[in-house]
PQR file with spaces between the fields and no chain letter, atoms N, CA, C, O and H, PARSE charges and radii, in Angstrom:
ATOM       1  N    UNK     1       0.831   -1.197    0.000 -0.4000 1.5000
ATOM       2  CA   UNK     1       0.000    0.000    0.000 -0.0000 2.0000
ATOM       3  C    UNK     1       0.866    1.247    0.000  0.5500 1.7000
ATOM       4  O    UNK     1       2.019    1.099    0.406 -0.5500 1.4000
ATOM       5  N    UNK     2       0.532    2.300   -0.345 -0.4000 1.5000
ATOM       6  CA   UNK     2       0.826    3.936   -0.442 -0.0000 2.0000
ATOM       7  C    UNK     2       1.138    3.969    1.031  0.5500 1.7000
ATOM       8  O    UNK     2       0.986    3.009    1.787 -0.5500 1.4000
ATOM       9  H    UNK     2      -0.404    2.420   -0.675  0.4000 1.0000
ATOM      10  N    UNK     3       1.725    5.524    1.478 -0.4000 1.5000
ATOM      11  CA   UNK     3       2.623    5.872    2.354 -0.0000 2.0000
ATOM      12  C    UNK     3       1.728    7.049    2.775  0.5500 1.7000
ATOM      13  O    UNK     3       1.579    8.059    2.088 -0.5500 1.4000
ATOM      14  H    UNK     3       1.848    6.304    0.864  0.4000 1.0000
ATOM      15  N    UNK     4       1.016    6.779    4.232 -0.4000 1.5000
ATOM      16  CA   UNK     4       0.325    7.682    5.086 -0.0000 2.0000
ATOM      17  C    UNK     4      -0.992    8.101    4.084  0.5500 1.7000
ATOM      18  O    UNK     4      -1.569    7.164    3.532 -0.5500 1.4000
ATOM      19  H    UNK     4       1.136    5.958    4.791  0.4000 1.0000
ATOM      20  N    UNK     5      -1.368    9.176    3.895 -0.4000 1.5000
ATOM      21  CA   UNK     5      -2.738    9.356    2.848 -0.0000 2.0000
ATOM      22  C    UNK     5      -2.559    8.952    1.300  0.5500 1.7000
ATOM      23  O    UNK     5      -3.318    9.130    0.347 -0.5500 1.4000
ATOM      24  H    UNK     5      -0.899    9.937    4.344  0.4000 1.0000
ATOM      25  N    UNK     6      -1.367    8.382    1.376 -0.4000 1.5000
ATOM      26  CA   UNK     6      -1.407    8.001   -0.854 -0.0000 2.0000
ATOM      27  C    UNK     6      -1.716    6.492   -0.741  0.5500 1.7000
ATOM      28  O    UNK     6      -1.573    5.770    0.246 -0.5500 1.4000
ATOM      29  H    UNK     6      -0.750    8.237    2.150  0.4000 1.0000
ATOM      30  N    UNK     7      -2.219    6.146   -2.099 -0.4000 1.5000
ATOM      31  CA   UNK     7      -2.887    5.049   -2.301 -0.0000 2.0000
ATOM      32  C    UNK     7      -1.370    3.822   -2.843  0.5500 1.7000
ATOM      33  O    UNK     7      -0.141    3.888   -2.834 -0.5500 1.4000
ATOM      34  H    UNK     7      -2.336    6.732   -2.901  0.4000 1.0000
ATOM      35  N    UNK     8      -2.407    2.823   -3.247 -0.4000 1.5000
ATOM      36  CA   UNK     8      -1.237    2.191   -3.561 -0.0000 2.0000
ATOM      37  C    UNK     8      -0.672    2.395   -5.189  0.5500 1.7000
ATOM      38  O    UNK     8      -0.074    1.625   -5.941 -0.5500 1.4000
ATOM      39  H    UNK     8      -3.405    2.769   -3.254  0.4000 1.0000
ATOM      40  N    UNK     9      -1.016    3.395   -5.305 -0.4000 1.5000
ATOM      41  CA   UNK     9       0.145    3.763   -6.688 -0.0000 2.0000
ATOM      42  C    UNK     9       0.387    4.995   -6.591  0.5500 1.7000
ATOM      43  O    UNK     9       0.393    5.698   -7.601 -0.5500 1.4000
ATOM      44  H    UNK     9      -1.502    4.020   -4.694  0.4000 1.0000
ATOM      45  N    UNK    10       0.765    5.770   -4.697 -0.4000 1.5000
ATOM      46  CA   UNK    10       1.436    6.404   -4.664 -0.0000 2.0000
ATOM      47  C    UNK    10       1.025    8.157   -4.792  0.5500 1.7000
ATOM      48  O    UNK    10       1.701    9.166   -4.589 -0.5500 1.4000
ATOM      49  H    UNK    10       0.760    5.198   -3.876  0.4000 1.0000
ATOM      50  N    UNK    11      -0.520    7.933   -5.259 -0.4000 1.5000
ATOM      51  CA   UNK    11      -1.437    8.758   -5.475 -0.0000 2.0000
ATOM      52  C    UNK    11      -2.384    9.807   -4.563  0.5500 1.7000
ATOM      53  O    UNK    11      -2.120    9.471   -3.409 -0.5500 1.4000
ATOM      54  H    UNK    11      -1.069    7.114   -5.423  0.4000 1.0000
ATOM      55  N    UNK    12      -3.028   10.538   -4.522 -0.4000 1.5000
ATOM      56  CA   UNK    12      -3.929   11.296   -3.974 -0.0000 2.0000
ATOM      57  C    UNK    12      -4.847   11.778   -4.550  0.5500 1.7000
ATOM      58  O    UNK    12      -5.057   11.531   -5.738 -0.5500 1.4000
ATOM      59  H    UNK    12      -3.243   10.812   -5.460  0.4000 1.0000
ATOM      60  N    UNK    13      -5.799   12.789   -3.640 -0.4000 1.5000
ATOM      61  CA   UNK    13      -6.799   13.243   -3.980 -0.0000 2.0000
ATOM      62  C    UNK    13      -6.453   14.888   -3.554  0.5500 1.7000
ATOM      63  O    UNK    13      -6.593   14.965   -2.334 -0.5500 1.4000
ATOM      64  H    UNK    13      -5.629   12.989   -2.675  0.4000 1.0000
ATOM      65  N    UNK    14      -6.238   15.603   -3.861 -0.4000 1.5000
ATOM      66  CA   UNK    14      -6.398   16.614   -3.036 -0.0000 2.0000
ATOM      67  C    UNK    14      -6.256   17.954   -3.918  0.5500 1.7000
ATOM      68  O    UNK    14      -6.092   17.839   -5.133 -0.5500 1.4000
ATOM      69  H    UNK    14      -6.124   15.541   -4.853  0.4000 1.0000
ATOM      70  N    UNK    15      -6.322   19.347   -3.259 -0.4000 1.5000
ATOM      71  CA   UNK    15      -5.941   20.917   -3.810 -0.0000 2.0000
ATOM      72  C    UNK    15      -5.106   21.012   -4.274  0.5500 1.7000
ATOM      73  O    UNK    15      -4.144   20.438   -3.764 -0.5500 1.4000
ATOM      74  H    UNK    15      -6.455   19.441   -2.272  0.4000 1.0000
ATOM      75  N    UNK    16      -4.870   21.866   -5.671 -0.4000 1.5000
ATOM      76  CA   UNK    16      -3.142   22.266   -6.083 -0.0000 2.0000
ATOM      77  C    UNK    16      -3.624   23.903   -6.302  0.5500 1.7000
ATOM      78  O    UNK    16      -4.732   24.430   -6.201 -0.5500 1.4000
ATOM      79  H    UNK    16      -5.652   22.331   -6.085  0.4000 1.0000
ATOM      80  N    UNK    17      -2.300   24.446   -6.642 -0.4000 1.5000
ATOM      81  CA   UNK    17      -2.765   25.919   -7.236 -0.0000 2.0000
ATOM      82  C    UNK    17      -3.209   26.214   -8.353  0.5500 1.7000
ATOM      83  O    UNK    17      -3.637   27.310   -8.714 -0.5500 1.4000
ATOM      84  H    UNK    17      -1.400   24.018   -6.724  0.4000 1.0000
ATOM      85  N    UNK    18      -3.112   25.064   -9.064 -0.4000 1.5000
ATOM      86  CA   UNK    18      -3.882   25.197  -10.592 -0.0000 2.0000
ATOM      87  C    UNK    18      -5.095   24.162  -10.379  0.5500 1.7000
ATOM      88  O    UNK    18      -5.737   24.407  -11.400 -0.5500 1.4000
ATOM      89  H    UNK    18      -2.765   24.173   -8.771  0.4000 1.0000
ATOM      90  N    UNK    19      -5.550   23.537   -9.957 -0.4000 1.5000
ATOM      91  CA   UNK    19      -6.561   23.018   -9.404 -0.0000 2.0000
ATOM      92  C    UNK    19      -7.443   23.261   -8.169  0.5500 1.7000
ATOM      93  O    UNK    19      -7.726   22.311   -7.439 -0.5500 1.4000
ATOM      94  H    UNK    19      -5.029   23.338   -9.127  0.4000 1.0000
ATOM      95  N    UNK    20      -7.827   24.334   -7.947 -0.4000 1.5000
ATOM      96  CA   UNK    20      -8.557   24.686   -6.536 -0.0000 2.0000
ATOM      97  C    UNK    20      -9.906   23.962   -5.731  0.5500 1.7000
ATOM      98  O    UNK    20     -10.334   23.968   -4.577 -0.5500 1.4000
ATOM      99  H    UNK    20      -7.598   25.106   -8.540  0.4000 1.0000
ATOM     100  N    UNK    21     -10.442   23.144   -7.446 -0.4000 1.5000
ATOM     101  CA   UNK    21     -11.492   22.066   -6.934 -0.0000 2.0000
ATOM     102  C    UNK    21     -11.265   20.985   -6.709  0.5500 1.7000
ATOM     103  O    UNK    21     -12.038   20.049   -6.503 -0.5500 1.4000
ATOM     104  H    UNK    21     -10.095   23.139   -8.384  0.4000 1.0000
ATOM     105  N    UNK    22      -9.629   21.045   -6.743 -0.4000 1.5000
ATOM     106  CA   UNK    22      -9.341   18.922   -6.562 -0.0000 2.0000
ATOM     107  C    UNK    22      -8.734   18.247   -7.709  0.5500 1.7000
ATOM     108  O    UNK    22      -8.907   18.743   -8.822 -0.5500 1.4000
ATOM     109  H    UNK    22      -9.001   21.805   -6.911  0.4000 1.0000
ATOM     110  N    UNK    23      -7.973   17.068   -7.566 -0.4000 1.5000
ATOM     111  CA   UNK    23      -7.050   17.040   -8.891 -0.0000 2.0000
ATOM     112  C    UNK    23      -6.603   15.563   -8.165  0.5500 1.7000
ATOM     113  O    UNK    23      -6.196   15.538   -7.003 -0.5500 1.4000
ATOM     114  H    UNK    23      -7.833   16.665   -6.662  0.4000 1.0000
ATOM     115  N    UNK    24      -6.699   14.648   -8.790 -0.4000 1.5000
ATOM     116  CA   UNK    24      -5.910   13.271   -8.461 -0.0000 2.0000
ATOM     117  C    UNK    24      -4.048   13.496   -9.221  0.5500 1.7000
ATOM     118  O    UNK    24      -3.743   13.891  -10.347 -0.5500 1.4000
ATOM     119  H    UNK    24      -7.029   14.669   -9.733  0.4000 1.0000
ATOM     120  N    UNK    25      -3.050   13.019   -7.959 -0.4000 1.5000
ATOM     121  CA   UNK    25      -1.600   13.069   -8.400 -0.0000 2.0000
ATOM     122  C    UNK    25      -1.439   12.153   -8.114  0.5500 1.7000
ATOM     123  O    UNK    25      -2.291   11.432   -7.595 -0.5500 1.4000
ATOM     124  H    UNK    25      -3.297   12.698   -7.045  0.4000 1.0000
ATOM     125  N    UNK    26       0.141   11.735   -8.437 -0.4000 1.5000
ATOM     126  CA   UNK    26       0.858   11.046   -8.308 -0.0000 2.0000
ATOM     127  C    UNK    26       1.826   11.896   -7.028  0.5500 1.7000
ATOM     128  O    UNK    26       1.827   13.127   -6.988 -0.5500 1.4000
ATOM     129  H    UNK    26       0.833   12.321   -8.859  0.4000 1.0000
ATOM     130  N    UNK    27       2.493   11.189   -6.188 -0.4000 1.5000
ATOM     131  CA   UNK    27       3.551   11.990   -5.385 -0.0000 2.0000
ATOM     132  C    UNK    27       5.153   11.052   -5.545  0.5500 1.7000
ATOM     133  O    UNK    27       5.380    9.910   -5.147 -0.5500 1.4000
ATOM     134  H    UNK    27       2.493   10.190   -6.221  0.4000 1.0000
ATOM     135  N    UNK    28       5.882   11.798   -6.106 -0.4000 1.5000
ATOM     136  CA   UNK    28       7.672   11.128   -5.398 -0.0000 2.0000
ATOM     137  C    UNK    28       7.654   11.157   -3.953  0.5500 1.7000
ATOM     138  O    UNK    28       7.522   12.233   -3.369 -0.5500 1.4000
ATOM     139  H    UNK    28       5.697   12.726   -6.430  0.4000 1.0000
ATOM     140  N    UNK    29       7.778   10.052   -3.321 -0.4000 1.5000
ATOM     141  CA   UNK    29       8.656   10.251   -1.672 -0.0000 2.0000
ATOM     142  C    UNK    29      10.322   10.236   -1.733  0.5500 1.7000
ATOM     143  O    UNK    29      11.165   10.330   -2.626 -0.5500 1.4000
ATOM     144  H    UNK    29       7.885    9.179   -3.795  0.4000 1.0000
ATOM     145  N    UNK    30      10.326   10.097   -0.552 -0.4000 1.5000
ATOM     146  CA   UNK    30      12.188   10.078   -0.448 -0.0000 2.0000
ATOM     147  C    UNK    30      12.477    8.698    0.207  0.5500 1.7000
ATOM     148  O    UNK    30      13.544    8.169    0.520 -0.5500 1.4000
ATOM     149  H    UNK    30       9.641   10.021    0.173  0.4000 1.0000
ATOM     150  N    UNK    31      11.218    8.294    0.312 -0.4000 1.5000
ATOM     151  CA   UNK    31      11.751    6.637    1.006 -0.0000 2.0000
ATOM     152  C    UNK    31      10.371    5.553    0.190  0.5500 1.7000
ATOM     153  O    UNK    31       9.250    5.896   -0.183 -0.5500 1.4000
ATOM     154  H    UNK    31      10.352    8.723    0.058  0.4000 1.0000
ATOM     155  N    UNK    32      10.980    4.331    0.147 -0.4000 1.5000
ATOM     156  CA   UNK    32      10.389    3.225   -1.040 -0.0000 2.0000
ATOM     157  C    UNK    32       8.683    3.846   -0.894  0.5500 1.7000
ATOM     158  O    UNK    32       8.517    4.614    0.054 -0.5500 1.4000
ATOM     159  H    UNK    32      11.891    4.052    0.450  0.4000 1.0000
ATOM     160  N    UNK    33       7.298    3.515   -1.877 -0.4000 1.5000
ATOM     161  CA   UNK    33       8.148    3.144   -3.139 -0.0000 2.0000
ATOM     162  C    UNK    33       8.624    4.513   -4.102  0.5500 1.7000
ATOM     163  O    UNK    33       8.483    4.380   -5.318 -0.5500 1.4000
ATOM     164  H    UNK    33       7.432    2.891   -2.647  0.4000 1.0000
ATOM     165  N    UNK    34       9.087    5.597   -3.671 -0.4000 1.5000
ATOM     166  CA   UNK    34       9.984    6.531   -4.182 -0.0000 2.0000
ATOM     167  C    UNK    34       9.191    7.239   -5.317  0.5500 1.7000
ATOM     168  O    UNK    34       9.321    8.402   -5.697 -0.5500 1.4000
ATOM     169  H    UNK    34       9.202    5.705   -2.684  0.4000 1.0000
ATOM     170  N    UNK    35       8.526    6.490   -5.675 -0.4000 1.5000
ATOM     171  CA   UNK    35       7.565    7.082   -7.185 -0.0000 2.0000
ATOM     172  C    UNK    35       6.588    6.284   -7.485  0.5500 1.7000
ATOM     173  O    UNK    35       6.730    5.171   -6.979 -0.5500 1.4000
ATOM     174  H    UNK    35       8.420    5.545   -5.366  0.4000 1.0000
ATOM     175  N    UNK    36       5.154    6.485   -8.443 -0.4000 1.5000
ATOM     176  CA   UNK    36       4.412    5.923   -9.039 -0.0000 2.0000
ATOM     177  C    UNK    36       4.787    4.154   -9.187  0.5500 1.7000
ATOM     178  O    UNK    36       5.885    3.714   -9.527 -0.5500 1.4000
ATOM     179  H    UNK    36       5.039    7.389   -8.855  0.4000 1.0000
ATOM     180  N    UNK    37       3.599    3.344   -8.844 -0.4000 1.5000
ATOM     181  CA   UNK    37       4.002    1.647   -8.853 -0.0000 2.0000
ATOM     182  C    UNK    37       2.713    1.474   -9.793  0.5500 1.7000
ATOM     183  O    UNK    37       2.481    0.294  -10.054 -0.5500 1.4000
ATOM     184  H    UNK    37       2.707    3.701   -8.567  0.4000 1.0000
ATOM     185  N    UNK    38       1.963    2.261  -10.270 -0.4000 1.5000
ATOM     186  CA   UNK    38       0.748    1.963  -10.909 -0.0000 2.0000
ATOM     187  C    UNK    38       0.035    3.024  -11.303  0.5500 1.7000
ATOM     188  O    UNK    38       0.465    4.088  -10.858 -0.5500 1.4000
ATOM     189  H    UNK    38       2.152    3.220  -10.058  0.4000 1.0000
ATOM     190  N    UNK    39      -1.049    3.104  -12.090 -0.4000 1.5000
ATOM     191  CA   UNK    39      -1.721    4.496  -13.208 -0.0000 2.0000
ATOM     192  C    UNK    39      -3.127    4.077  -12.568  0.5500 1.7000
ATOM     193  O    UNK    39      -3.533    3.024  -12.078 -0.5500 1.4000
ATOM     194  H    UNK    39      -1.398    2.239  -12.451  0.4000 1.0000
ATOM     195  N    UNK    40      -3.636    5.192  -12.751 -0.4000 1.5000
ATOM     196  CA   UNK    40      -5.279    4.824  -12.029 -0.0000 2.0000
ATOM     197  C    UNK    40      -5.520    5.743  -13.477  0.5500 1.7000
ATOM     198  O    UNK    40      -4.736    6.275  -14.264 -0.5500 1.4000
ATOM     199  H    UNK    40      -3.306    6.048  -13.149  0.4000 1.0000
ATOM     200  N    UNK    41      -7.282    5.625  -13.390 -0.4000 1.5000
ATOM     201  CA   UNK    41      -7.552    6.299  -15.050 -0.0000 2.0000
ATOM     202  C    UNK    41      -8.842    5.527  -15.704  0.5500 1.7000
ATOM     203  O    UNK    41      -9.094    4.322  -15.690 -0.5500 1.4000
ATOM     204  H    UNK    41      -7.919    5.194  -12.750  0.4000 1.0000
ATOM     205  N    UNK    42      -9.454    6.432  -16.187 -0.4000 1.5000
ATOM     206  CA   UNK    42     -10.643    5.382  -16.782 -0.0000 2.0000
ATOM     207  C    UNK    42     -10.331    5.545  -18.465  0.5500 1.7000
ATOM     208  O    UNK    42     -10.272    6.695  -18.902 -0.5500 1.4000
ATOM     209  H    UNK    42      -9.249    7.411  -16.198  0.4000 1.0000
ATOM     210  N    UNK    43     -10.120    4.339  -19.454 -0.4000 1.5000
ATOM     211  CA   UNK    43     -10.173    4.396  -20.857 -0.0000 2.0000
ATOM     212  C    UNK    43     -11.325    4.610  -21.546  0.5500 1.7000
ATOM     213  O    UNK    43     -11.310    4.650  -22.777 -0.5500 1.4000
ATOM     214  H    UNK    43     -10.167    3.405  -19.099  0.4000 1.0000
């Protein structure tokens, strides 16, 4: 699983400054798994 509120591909839900209503990311940490392990997304 993801690290404290990110999911397991490392992801969120939350505010940015170009998004003020909400925006799903990806986050880098500084400890495993360090970056993205999976893509969320509807085709």
């Amino acid at each position: 699983d993801g690290l404290g509120d990110l999911d397991q591909c490392n992801g969120r839900f939350g505010v940015t400054p170009e998004f003020p209503d909400g925006i799903y990311y990806y986050v880098v940490t500084d400890d495993f798994p360090f970056f993205t392990r999976c893509l969320k997304g509807d085709v």
